[in-house]
Every structure is written in C-alpha cells, then in structure tokens.
C-alpha positions as CSV (number, residue, x, y, z in Angstrom):
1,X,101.4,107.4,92.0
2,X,104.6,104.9,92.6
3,X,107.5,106.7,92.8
4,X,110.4,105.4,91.1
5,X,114.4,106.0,91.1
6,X,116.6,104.1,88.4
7,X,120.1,103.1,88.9
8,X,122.1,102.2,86.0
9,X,125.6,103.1,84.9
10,X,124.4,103.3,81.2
11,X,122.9,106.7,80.2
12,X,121.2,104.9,77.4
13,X,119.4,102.6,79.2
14,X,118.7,104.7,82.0
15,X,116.7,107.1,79.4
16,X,115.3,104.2,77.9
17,X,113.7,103.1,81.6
18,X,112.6,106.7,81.7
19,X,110.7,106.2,78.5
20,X,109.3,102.9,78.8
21,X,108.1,103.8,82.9
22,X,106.4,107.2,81.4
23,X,104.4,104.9,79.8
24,X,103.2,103.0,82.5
25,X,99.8,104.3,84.5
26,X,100.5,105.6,87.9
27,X,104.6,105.2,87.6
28,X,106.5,108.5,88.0
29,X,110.3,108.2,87.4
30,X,111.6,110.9,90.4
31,X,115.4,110.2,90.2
32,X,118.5,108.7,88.2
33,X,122.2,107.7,89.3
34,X,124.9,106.5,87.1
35,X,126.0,103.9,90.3
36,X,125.2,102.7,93.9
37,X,127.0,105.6,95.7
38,X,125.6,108.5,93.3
39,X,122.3,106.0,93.9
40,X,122.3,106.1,97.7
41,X,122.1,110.2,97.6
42,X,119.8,110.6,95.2
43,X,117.3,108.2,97.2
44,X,117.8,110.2,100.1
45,X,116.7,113.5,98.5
46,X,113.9,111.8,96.5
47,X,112.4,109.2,98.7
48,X,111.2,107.1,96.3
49,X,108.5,104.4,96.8
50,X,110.7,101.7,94.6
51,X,114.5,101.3,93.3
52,X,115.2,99.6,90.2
53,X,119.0,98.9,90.2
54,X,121.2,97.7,87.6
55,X,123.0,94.8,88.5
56,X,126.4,95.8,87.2
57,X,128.0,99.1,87.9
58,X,131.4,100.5,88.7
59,X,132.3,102.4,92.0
60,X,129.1,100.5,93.8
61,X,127.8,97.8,92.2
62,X,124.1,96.3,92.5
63,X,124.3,94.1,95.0
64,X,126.9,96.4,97.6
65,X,124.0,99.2,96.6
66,X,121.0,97.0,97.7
67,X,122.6,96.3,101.1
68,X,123.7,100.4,101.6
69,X,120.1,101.2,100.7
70,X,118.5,98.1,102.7
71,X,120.8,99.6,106.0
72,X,119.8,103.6,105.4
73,X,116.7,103.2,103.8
74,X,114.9,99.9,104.7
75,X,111.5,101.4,104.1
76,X,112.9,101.5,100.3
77,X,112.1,98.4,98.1
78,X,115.1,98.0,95.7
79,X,114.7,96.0,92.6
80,X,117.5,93.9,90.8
81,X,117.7,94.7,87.0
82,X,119.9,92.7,84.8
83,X,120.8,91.1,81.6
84,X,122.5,88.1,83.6
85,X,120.4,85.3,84.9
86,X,122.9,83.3,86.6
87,X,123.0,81.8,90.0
88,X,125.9,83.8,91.8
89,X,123.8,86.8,91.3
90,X,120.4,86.0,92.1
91,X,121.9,84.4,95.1
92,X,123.8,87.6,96.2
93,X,121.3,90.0,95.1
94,X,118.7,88.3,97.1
95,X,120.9,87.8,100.1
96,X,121.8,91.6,100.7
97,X,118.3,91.9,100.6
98,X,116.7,92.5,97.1
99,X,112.9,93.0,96.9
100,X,113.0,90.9,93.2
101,X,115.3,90.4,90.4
102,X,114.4,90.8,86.6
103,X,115.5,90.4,83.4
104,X,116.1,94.0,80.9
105,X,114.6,92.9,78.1
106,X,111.1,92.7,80.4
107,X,107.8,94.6,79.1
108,X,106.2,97.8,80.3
109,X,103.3,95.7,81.8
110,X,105.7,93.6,83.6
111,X,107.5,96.5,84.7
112,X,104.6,98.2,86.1
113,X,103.1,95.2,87.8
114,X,106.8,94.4,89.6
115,X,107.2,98.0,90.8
116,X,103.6,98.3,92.3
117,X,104.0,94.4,93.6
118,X,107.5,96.2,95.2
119,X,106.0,99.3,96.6
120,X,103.6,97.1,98.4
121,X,105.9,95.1,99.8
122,X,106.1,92.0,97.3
123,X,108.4,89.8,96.6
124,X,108.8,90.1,92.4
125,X,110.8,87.4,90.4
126,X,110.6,87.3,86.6
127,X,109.6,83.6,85.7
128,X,112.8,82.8,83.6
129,X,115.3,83.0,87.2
130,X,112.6,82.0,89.0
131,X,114.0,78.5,89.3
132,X,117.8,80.0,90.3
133,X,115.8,82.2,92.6
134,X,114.3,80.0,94.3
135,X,117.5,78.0,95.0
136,X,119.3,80.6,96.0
137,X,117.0,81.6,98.3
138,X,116.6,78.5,100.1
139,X,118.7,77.5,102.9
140,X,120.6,74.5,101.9
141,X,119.5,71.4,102.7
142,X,115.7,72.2,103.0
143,X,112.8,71.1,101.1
144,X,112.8,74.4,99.0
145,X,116.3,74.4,98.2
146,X,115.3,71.3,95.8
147,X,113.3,73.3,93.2
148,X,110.9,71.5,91.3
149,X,110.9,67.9,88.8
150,X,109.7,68.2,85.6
151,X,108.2,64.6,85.6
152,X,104.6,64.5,86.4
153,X,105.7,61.2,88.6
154,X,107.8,61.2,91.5
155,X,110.6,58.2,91.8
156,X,110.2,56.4,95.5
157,X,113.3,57.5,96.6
158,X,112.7,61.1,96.7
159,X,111.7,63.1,99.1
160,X,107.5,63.3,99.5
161,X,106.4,66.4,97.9
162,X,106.8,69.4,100.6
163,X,103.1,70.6,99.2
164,X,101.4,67.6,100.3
165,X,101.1,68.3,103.8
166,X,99.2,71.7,103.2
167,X,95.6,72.2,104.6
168,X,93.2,73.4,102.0
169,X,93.7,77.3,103.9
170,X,97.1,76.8,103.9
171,X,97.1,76.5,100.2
172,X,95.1,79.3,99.4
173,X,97.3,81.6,101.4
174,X,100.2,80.0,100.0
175,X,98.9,81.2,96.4
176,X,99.0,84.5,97.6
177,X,102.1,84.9,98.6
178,X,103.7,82.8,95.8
179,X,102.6,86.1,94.0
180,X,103.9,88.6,96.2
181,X,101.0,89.6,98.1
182,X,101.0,91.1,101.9
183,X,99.8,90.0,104.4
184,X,96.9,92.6,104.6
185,X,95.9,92.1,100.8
186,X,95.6,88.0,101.3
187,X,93.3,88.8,104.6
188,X,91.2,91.1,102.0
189,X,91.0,88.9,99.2
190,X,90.2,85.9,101.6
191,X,88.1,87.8,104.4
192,X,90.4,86.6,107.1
193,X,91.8,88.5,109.6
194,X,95.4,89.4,109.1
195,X,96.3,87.4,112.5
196,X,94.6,84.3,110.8
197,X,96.7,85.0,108.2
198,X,100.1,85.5,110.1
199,X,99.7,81.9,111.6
200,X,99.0,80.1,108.0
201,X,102.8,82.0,106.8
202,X,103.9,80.9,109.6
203,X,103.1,77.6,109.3
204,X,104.1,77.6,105.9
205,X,107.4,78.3,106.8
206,X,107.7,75.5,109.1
207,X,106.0,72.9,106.8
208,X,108.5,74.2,103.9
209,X,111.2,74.6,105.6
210,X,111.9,78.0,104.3
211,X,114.2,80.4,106.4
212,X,112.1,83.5,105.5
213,X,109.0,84.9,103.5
214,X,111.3,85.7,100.4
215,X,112.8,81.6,100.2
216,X,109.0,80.9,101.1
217,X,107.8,82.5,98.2
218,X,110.6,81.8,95.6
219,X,109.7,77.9,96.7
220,X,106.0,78.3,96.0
221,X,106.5,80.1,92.8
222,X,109.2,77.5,91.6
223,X,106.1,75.3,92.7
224,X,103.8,76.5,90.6
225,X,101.2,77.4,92.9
C-alpha cells in the first residue's frame, strides 16, 4: 500500500483527492494540510511514501514546500499538482526539487500510476507540460533544452538529432527511463545488471547533454521515446 499525504489550501479539493485516491487500488490517503508549513508537520508525523502538493498556497506555497520537504525529508517524493501549466512553474517546481508535475483535472488511473511511478522513485510528468518540462529542466544551451520539431524533416542548419548517436542498448535503457523507471526495475525488465545499467545513464547523460536524470528524462519523453 502507497502512502499518500495531500497538500492543498482548498478543503474542497483536498476532499475531492481523498475521494478520487480511495478509489485507486493500493493508495491510502494518511494525511491532509491546508499549506506547505501545516504540510511539512503533518509529513513528519505520517511519513508518507508520496506528497501531492498543490502548487498555489498561502503562508508556504508549492514550490518553497517541495524544497522544505526535499531538505527534512529527502526520502519523501513530492508531487506538483496544479491547474497552471506555465513555464515559470514547472521550471521552479522542478528546480527545488519536484518528483513530477501534473495537471488537476488528471484521472484516477493517472493518479495512481504517478504516485506508485513517485514512490518508486520516478520521475512523473503529465504529457500536456511535458514540452515546458522538459525545457525547464534542461540546462540552457544543451541539446535537451531544444525540445522537439514537429516536422518529420530536419532543415540542414539545425543541430543533428541528439538521438542519433545512441547504441541500440542505449536506446532501450533510454525508454525506460523516459517513463520513470529505476535503475533496478530497467536491470529487471532487461536482465542486466544494475552496474550495466548505471554506465548506459550515464552515458546518456553525456550524449544528451542533460545535467541530471530528471532533465535526462524530461528530454527523452519530450522525444518521444
């Protein structure tokens, strides 16, 4: 069972998360807060597996509330909820350290699939911000930071596509963790050792030129892979 804690300044929807989570298998709602500092006690006495937060609170808002809980409780996974998709706030959310960002208006299934992706350590983006996500998780200036063409054909004078230069393991790994997979579950599902695995990231990194596994992933997933 994936404990859950739900931080939202609206009593409304905070009962409305309740509902919609007690209807998702295996997804145990264990805690509510009306904002980041009531938020940041009740995940110390509850010790939740997974933090949805809203974005937009008074007294500590989402993002000052993901960087609090991502300094006292870094074993906690806290996911941005919002009704806002634009740029400034993926950008900040993800930078204090968000495990995902998604919309409100997401269903029950995609709820449940983003908290256990969360809980094990996933990165979870809905696909509607994926595109801002992914650019504002980049580092400026790298091949990620781009975000993908909608043409089928690239014009000669930009850049060769980043993907090209993947090895046929490299890709399938990449797959993986465009999806939020660990580590450990893309050496099950490929029957690799987790070292083996480790280098391919690694090298994905480099080849991408993504600062760290969350830009890595936004870029993949922006990708399409």
């Amino acid at each position: 069972m994936t404990s859950v804690v739900v931080v939202d300044d609206q009593q409304l929807l905070r009962r409305g998360l309740r509902l919609v989570l007690e209807t998702v298998p295996d997804v145990t709602v264990v805690g509510e807060a009306a904002d980041g500092r009531e938020g940041l006690a009740v995940v110390a006495h509850a010790s939740p597996d997974v933090v949805l937060c809203d974005a937009r609170m008074p007294v500590m808002d989402g993002v000052e509330f993901v960087g609090a809980c991502r300094r006292d409780h870094p074993e906690v996974p806290v996911v941005v909820l919002t009704t806002f998709d634009d740029e400034a706030l993926v950008r900040a959310a993800l930078t204090a350290g968000a495990a995902g960002f998604l919309l409100k208006d997401s269903s029950p299934e995609a709820l449940g699939e983003a908290i256990r992706a969360a809980a094990a350590g996933g990165l979870v983006v809905d696909p509607r911000v994926a595109r801002i996500a992914m650019a504002a998780g980049a580092p400026a200036g790298s091949s990620a930071s781009a975000g993908p063409t909608s043409e089928p054909v690239r014009e000669p004078d930009r850049e060769p596509d980043p993907l090209a230069g993947l090895t046929p393991a490299e890709r399938l790994v990449a797959a993986h963790v465009a999806r939020g997979a660990t580590n450990a579950e893309i050496a099950a599902e490929l029957v690799l050792a987790e070292g083996t695995v480790k280098n391919h990231v690694s090298a994905l990194l480099r080849k991408l030129g993504a600062r760290d596994r969350t830009a890595l992933a936004l870029a993949l997933h922006a990708a399409r892979m």
